[in-house]
PAZAPA-4460 file (N, C-alpha, C; in steps of 0.05 Angstrom, whole numbers, plus 32768, in hexadecimal, padded with zeros to 4 digits):
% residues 141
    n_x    n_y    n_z   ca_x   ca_y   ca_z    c_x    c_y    c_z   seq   type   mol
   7E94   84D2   820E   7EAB   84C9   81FF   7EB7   84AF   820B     1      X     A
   7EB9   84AC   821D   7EBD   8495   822C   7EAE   847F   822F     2      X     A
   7E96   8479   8228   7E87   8464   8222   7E8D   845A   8202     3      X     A
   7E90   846D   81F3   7E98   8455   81DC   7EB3   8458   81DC     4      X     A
   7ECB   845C   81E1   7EDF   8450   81DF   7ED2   8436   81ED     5      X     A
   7ED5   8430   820D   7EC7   8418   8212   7EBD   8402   8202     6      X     A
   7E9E   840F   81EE   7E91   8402   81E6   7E9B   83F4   81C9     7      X     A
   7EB5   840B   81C7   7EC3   83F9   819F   7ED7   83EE   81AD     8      X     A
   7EE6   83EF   81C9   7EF7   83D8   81CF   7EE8   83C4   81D9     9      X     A
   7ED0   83BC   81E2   7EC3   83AC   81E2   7EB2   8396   81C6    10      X     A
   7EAA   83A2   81B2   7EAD   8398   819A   7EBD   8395   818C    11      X     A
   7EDB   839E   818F   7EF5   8399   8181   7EF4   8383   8191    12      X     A
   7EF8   8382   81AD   7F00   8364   81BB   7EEE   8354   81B6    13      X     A
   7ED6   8355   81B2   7EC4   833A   81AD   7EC6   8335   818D    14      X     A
   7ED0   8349   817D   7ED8   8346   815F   7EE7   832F   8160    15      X     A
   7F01   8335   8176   7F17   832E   816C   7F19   8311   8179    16      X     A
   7F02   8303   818E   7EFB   82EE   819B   7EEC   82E0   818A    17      X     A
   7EDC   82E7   8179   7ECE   82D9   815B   7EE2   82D0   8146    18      X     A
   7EF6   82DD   8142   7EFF   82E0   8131   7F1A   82C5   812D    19      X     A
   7F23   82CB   8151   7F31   82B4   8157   7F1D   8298   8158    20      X     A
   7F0B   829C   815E   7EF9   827C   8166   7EF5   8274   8147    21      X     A
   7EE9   828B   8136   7EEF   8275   811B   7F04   826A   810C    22      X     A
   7F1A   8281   8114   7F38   8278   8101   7F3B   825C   810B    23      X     A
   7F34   8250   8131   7F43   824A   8132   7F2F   8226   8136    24      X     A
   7F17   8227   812F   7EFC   821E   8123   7F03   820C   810A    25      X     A
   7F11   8217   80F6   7F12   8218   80DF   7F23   8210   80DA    26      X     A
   7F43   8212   80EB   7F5C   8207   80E2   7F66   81FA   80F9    27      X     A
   7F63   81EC   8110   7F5E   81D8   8120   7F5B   81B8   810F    28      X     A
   7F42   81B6   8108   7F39   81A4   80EA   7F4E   8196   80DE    29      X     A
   7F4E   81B3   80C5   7F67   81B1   80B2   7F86   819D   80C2    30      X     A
   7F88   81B1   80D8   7FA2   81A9   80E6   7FA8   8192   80F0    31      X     A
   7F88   817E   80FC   7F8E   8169   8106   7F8C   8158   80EF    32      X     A
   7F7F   8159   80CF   7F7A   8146   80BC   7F99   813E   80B8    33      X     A
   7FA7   8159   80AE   7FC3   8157   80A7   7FD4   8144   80B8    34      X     A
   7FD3   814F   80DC   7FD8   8130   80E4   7FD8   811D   80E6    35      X     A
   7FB8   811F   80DF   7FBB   80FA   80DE   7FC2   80EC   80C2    36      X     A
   7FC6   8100   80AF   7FCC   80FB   8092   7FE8   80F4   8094    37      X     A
   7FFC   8105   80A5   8016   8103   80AE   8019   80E2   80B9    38      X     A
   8009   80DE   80CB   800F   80C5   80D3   800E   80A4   80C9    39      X     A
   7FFC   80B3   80BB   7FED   8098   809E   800A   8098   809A    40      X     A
   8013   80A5   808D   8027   80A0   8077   803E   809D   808B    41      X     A
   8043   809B   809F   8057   808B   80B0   804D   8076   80B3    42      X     A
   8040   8076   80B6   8035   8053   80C6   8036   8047   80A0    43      X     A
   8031   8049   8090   8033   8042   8075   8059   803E   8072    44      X     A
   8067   8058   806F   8086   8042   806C   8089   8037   8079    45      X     A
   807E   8037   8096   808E   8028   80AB   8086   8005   80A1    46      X     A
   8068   8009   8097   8069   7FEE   808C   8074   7FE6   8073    47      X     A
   8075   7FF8   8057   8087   7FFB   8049   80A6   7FEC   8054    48      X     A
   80AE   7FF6   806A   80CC   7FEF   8067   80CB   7FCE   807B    49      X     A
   80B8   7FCC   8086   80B1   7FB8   808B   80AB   7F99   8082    50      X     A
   80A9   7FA2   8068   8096   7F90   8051   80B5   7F84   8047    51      X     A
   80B3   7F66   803E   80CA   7F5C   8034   80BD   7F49   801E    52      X     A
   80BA   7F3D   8007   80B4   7F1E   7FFE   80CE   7F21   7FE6    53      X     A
   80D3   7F05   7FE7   80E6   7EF6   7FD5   80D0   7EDF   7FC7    54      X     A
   80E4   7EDC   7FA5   80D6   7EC4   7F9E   80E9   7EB4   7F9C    55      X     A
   80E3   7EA4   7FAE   80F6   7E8B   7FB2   80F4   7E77   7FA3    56      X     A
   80E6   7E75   7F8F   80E4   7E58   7F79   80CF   7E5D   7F64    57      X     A
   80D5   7E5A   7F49   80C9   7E64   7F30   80C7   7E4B   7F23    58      X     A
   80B1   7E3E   7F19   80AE   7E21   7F0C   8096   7E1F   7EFA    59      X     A
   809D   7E18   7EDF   8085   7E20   7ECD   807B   7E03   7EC5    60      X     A
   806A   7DFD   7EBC   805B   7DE1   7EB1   8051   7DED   7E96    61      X     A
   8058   7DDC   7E85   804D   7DE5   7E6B   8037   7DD0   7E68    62      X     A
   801F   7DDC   7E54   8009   7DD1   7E50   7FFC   7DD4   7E35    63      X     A
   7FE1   7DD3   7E2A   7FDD   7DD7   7E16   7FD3   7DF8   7E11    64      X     A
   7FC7   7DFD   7E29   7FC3   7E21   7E1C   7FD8   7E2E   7E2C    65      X     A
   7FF3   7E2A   7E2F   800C   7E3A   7E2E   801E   7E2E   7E4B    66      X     A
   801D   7E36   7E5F   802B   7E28   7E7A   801F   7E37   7E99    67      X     A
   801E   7E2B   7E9E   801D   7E35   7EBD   8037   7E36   7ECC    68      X     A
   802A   7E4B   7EDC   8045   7E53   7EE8   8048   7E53   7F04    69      X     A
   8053   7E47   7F0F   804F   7E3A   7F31   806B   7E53   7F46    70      X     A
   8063   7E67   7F54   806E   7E7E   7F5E   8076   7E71   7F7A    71      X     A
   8082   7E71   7F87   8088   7E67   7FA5   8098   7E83   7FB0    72      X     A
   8089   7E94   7FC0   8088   7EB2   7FCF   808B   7EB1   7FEF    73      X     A
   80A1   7EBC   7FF4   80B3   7EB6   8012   80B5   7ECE   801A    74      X     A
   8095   7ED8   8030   8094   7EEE   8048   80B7   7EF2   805C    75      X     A
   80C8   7F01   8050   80DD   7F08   805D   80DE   7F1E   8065    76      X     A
   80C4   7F28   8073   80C5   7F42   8080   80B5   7F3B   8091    77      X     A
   80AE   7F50   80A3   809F   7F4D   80B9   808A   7F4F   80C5    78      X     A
   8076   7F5A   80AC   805D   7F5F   80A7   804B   7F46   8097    79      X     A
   8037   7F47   80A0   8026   7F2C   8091   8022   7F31   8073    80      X     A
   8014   7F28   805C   8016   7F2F   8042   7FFC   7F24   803E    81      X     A
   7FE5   7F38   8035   7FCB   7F29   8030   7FC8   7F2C   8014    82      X     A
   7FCA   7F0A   8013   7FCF   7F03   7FE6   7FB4   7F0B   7FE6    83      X     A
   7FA0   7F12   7FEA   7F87   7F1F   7FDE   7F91   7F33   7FCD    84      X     A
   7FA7   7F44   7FD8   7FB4   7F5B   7FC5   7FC8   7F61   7FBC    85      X     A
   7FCE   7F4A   7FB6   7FE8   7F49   7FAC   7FE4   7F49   7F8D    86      X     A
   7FFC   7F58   7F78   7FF7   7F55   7F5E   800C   7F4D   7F57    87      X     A
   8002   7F33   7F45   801A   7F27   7F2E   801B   7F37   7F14    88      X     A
   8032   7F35   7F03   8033   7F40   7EF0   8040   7F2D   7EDF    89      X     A
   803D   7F25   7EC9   8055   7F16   7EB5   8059   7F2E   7E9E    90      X     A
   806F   7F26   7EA5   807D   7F3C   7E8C   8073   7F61   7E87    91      X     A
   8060   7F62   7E99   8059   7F75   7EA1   803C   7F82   7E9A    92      X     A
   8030   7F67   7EA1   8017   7F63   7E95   800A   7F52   7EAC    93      X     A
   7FF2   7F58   7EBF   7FE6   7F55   7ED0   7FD4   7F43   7ED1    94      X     A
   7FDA   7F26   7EDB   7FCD   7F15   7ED8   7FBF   7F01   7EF1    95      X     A
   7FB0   7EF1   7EE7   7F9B   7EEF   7F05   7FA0   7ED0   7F10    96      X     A
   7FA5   7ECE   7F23   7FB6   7EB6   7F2D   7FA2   7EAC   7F4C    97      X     A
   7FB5   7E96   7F58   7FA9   7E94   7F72   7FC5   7E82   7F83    98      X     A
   7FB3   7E89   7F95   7FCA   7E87   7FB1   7FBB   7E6E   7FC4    99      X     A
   7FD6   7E5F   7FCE   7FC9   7E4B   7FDE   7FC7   7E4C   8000   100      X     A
   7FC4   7E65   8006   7FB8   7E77   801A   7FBC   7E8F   8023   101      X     A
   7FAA   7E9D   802E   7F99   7EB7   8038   7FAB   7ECC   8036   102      X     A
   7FC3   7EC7   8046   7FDA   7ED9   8054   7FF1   7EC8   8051   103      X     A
   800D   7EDB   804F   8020   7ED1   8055   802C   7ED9   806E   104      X     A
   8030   7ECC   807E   8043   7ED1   809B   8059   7ED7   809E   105      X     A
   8067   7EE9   80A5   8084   7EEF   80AA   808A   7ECF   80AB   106      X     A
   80A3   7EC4   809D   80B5   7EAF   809A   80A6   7EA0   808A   107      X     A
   8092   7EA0   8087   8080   7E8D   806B   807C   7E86   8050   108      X     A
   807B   7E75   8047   8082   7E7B   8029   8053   7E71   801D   109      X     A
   8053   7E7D   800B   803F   7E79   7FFF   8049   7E73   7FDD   110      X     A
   8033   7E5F   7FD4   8031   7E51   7FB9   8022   7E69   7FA7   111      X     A
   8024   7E7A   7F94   8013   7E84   7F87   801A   7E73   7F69   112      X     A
   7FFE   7E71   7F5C   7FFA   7E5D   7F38   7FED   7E73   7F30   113      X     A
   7FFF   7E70   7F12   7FEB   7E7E   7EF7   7FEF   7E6E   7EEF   114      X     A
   7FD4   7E69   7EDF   7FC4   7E5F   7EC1   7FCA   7E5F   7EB0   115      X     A
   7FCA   7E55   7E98   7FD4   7E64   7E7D   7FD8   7E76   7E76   116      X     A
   7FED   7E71   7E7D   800B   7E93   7E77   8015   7E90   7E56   117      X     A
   8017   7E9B   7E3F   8020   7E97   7E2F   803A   7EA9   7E26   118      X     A
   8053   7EA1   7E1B   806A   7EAF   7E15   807D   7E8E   7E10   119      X     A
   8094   7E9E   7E0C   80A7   7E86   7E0D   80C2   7E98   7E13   120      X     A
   80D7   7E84   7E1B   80E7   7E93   7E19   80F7   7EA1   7E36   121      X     A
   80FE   7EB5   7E3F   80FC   7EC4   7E5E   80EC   7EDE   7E5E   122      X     A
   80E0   7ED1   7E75   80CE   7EDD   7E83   80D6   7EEB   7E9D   123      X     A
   80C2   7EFF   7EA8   80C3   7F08   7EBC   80A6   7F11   7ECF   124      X     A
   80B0   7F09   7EE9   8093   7F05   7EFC   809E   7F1A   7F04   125      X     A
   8083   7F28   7F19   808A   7F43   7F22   8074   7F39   7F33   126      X     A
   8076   7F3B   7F4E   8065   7F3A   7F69   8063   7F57   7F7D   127      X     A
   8043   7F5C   7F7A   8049   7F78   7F85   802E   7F72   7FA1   128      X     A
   803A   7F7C   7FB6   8027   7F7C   7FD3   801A   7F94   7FCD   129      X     A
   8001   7F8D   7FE4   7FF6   7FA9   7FEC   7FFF   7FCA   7FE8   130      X     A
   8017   7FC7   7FF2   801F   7FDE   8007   803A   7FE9   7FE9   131      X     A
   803B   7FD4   7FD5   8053   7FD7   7FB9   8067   7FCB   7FC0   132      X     A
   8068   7FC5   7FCF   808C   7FB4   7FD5   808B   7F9A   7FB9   133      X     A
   80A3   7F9E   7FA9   809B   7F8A   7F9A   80B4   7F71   7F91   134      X     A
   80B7   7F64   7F8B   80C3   7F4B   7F80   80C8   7F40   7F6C   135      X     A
   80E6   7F3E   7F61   80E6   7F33   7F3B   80EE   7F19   7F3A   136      X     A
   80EC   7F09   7F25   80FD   7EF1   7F22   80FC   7EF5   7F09   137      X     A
   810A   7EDF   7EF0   8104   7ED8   7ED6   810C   7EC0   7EE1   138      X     A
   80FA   7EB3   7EC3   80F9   7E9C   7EBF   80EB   7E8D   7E9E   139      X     A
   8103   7E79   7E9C   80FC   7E75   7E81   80E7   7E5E   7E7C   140      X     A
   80D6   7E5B   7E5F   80CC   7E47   7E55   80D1   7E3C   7E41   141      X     A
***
């Protein structure tokens, strides 16, 4: 009688040593993804609240297929701004422009031009970064 009490508290304990190594196998993983999922998304507002642009000057040229529109965009935060991803919008309509360089630098201003824009009347630019921080002006033609 005394050998298997022994022998089922010995397979209860190695039960219960399996049983912990996979729970804890299995949700270890899980536990550290969530951290670092936690931390993304700090290190994200922190740049979020970080992120600043102003448009400091709105100037249109009219032409024969409608006007161009000359954007002058002033990094007033503290993070760099890479115009690779930046989106313009007119009037709320997504249009494809260019910038007269790479990045903007905390205190910097960058030139962005659109092409033949057509409307008349007031308008509105909408400048959106990477990260969504975004920027309005109007402006008439």
């Amino acid at each position: 009688m005394g050998f298997s009490i022994s022998a089922a508290a010995a397979i209860i304990g190695v039960s219960v040593l399996m049983i912990l190594e996979i729970s804890l196998g299995t949700l270890m993983p899980v536990y550290m993804d969530i951290q670092k999922s936690y931390d993304d998304m700090r290190d994200r507002a922190v740049e979020e609240l970080l992120t600043s642009i102003t448009i400091t000057y709105t100037n249109t040229t009219v032409n024969a297929s409608g006007y161009d529109l000359n954007v002058t965009l002033e990094n007033s935060g503290s993070t760099t701004v890479d115009t690779q991803y930046l989106d313009v919008l007119i009037n709320g309509v997504s249009v494809p422009f260019s910038c007269d360089s790479s990045y903007i630098y905390p205190e910097n201003n960058a030139s962005i031009q659109v092409y033949g824009v057509s409307g008349s009347g007031e308008n509105k630019v909408k400048i959106i970064t990477e990260n969504g921080i975004s920027c309005y002006d109007s402006y008439m033609v």
